[in-house]
C-alpha positions as a Markdown table, in Angstrom:
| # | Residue | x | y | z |
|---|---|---|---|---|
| 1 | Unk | 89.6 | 119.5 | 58.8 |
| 2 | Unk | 89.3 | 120.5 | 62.7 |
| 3 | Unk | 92.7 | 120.3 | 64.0 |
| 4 | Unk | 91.4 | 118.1 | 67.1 |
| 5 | Unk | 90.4 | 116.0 | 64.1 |
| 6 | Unk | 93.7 | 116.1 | 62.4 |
| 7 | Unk | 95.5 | 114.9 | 65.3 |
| 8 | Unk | 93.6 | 111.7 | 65.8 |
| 9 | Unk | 93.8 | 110.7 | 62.5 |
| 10 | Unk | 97.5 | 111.0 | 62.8 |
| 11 | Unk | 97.4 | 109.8 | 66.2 |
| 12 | Unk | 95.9 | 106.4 | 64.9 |
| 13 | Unk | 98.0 | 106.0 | 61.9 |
| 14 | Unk | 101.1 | 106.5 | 64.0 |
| 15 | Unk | 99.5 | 103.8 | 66.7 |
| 16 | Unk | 99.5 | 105.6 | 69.5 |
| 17 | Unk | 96.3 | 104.5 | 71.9 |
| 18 | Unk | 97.2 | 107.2 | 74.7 |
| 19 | Unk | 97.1 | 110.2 | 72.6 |
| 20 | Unk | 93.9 | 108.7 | 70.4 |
| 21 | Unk | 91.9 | 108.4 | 73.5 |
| 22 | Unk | 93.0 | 112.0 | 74.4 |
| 23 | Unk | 92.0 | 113.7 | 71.4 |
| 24 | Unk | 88.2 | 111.9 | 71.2 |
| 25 | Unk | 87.8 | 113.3 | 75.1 |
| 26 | Unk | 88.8 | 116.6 | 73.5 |
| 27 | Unk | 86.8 | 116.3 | 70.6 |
| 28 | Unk | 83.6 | 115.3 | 72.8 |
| 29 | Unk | 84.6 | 117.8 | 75.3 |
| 30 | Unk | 85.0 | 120.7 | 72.4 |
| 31 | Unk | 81.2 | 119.3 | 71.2 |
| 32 | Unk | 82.5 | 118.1 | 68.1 |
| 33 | Unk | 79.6 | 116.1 | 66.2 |
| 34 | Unk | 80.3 | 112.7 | 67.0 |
| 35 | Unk | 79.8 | 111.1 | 63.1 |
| 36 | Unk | 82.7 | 113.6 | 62.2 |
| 37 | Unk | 84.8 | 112.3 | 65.5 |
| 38 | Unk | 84.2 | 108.4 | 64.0 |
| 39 | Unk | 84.1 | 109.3 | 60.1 |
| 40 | Unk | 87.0 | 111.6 | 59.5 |
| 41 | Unk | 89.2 | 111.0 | 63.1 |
| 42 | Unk | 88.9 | 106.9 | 63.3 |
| 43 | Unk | 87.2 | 105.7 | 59.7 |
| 44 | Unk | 89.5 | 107.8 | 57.7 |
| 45 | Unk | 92.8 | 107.0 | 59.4 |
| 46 | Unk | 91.9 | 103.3 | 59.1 |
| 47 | Unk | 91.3 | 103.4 | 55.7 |
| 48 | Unk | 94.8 | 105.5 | 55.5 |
| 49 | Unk | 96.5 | 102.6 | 57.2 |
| 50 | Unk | 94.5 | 99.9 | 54.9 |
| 51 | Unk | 95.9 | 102.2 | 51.6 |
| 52 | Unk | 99.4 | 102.1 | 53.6 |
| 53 | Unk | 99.4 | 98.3 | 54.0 |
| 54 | Unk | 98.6 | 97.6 | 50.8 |
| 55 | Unk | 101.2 | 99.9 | 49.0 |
| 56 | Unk | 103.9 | 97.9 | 51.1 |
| 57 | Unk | 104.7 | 100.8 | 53.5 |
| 58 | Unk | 103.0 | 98.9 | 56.8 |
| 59 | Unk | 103.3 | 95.4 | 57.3 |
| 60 | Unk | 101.1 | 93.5 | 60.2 |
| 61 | Unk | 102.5 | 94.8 | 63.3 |
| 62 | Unk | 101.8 | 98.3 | 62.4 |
| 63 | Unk | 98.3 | 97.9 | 61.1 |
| 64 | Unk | 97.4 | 96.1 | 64.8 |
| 65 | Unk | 99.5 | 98.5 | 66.7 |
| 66 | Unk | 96.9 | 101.6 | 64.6 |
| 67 | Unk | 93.8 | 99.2 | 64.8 |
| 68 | Unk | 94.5 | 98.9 | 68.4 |
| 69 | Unk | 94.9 | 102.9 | 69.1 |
| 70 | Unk | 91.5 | 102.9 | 67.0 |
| 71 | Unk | 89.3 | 100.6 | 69.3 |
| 72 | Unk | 90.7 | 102.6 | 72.1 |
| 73 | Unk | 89.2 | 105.6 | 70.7 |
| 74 | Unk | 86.2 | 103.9 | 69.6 |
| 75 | Unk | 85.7 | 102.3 | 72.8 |
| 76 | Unk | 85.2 | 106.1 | 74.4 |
| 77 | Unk | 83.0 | 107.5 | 71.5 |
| 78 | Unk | 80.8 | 104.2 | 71.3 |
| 79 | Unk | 78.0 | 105.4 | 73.8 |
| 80 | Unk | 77.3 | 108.8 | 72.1 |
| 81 | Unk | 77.3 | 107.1 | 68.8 |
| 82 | Unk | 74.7 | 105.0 | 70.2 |
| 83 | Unk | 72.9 | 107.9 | 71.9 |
| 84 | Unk | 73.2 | 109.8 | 69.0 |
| 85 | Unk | 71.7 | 106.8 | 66.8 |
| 86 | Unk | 74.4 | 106.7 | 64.5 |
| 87 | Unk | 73.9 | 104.2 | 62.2 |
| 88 | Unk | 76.3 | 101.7 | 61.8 |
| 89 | Unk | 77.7 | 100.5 | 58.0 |
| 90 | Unk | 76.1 | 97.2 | 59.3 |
| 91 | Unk | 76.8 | 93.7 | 61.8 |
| 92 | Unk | 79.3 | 91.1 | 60.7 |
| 93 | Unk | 79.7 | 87.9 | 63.1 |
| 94 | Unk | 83.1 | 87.1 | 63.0 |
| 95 | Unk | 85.1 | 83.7 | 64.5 |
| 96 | Unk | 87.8 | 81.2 | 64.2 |
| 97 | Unk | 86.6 | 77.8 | 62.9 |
| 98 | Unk | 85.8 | 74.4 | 64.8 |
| 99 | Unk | 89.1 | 73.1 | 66.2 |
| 100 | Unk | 91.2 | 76.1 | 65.5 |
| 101 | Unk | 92.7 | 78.2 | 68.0 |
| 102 | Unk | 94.3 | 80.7 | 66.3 |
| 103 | Unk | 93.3 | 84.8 | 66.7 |
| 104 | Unk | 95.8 | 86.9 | 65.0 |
| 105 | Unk | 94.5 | 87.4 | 61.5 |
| 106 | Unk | 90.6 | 87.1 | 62.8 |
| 107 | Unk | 91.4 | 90.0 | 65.7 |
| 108 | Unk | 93.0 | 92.4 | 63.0 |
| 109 | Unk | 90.2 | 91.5 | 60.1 |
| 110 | Unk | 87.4 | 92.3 | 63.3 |
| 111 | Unk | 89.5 | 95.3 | 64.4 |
| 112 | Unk | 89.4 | 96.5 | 60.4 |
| 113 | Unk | 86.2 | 96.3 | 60.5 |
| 114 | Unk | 85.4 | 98.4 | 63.4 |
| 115 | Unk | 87.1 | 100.8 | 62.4 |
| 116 | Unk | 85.6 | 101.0 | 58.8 |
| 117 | Unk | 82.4 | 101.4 | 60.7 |
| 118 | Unk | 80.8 | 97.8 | 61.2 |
| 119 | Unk | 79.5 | 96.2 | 64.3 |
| 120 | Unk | 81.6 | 93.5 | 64.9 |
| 121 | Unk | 80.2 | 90.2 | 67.3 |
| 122 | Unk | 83.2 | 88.8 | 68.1 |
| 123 | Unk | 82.4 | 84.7 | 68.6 |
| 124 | Unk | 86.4 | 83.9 | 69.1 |
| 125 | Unk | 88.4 | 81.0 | 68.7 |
| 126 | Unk | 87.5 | 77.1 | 68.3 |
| 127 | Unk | 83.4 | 78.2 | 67.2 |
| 128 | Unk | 81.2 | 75.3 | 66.1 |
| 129 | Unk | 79.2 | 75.0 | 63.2 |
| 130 | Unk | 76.4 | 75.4 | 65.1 |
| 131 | Unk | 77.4 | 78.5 | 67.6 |
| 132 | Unk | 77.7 | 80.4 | 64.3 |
| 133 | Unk | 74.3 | 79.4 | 63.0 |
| 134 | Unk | 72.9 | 80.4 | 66.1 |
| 135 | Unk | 74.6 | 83.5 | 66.5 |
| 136 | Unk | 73.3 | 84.5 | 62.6 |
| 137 | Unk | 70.0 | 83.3 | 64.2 |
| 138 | Unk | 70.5 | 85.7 | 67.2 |
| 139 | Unk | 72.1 | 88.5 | 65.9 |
| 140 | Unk | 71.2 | 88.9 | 62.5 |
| 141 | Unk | 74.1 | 90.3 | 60.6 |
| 142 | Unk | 74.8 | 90.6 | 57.0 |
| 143 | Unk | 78.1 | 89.3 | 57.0 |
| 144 | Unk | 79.6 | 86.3 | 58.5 |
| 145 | Unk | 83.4 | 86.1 | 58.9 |
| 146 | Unk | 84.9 | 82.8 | 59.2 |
| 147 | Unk | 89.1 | 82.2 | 59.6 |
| 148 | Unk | 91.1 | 79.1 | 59.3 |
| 149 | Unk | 94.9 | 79.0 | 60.0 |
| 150 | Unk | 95.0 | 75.6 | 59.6 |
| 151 | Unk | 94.9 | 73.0 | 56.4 |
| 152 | Unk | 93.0 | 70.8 | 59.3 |
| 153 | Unk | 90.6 | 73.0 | 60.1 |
| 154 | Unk | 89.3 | 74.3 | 57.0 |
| 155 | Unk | 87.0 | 72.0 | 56.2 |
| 156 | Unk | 85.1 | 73.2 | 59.2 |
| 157 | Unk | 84.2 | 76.1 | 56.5 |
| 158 | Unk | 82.0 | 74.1 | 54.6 |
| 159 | Unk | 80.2 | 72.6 | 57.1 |
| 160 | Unk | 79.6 | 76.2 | 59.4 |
| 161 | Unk | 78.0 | 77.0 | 55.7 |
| 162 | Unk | 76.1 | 73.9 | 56.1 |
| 163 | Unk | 74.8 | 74.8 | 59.8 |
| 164 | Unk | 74.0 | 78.1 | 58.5 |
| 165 | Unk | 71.9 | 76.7 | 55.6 |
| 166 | Unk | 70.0 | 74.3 | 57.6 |
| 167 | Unk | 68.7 | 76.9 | 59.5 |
| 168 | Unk | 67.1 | 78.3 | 56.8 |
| 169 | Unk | 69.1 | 81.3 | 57.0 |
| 170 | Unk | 72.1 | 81.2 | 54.0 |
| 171 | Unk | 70.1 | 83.1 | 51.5 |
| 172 | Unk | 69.9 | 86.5 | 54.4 |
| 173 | Unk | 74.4 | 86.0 | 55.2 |
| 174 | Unk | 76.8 | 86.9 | 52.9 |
| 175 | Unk | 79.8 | 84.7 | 53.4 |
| 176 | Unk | 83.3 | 86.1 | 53.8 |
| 177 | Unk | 86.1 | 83.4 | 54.6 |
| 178 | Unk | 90.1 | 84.0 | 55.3 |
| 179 | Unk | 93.6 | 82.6 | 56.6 |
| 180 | Unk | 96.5 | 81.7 | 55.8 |
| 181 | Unk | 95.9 | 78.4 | 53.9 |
| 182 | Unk | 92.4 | 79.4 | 52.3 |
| 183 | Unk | 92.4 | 80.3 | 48.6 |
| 184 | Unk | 89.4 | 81.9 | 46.3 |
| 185 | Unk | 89.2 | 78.6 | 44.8 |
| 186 | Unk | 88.8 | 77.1 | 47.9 |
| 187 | Unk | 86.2 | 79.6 | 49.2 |
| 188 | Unk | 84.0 | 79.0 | 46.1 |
| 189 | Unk | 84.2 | 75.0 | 46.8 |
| 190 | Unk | 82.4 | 75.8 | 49.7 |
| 191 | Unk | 80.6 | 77.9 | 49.2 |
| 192 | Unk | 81.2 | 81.2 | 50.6 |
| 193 | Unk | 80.8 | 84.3 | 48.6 |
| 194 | Unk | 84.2 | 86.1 | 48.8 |
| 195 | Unk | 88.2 | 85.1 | 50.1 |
| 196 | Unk | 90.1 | 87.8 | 51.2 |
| 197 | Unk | 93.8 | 87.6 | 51.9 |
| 198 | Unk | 94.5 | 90.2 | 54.4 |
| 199 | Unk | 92.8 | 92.5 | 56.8 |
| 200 | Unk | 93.0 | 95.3 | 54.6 |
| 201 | Unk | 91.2 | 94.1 | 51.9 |
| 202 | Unk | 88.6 | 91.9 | 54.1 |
| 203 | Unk | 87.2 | 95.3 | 54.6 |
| 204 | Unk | 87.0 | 95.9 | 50.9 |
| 205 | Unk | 85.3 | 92.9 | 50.2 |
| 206 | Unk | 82.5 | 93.2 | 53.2 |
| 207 | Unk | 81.9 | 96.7 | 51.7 |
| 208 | Unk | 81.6 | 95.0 | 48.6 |
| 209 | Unk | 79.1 | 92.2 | 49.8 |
| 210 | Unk | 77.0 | 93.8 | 52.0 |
């Protein structure tokens, strides 16, 4: 691997944003080819940090602190991907439920999956049934993300689904749903077509579905 290379993967699996966005300027200044900068710099140490997480080595803190140096770097090497025409491994709309206000989990899962290579549309925290239908109306993913930290708030799962299907539009949406109280069985009561438990293997399961 090109050392510039090397270094940002290690750069981002150690977390540090400073040196990451260092090391893509370099890499764009030394002409490196942009899908190699994304694939085997950012992808690749994501995907380290996912294998890391699940063998018990990083725990939450680390996996944002890496996912954060990612975005930084991705956040420099975005508009020559774009200009390049890089295609992207595809869009996921991603939010918090009706009522909920919690971010954590949904950031990190979104962050994920940035760095494994999807467009990520970001709805936030609190999202109503019918923003998310309209957002799958608008932007036209093929993943929706939905989190729930709350026993509360979950059954606002079932009826984003609902919102989504009255649309006419839950047969083009693959349905992921997450958080700390939500359970496969759960996610098939409503539903959905896949639970994950953790960041890590959210990405899995979007790879998976879509």
């Amino acid at each position: 691997m090109d050392p510039v290379l090397q270094s940002m993967f290690e750069a981002v699996v150690a977390g540090k944003k400073a040196e990451v966005e260092a090391q893509v300027r370099q890499a764009q200044e030394a002409k490196v080819d942009p899908g190699a900068i994304l694939n085997q710099g950012l992808i690749a140490a994501m995907m380290e940090v996912g294998r890391r997480f699940e063998a018990g080595e990083y725990y939450v803190p680390e996996m944002l602190i890496a996912a954060r140096a990612m975005q930084a770097g991705l956040t420099i090497l975005r508009p020559q991907l774009v200009a390049s025409g890089i295609k992207t491994a595809g869009k996921v709309v991603m939010g918090t439920v009706r009522g909920d206000l919690h971010d954590i989990g949904k950031n990190l899962v979104a962050m994920m999956l940035e760095g494994a290579g999807y467009e990520v549309v970001d709805l936030g925290t609190d999202v109503s049934p019918e923003k998310f239908a309209a957002a799958v109306r608008e932007h036209n993913p093929q993943i929706v993300g939905m989190s729930a930290l709350l026993t509360t708030t979950m059954q606002n799962m079932k009826s984003t689904i609902e919102a989504i299907d009255d649309l006419g539009l839950r047969e083009k949406v693959k349905i992921m749903v997450g958080g700390a109280p939500v359970t496969e069985a759960f996610a098939k009561q409503v539903g959905a077509d896949g639970f994950a438990p953790d960041a890590s293997r959210a990405v899995a399961l979007a790879k998976q579905l879509a």
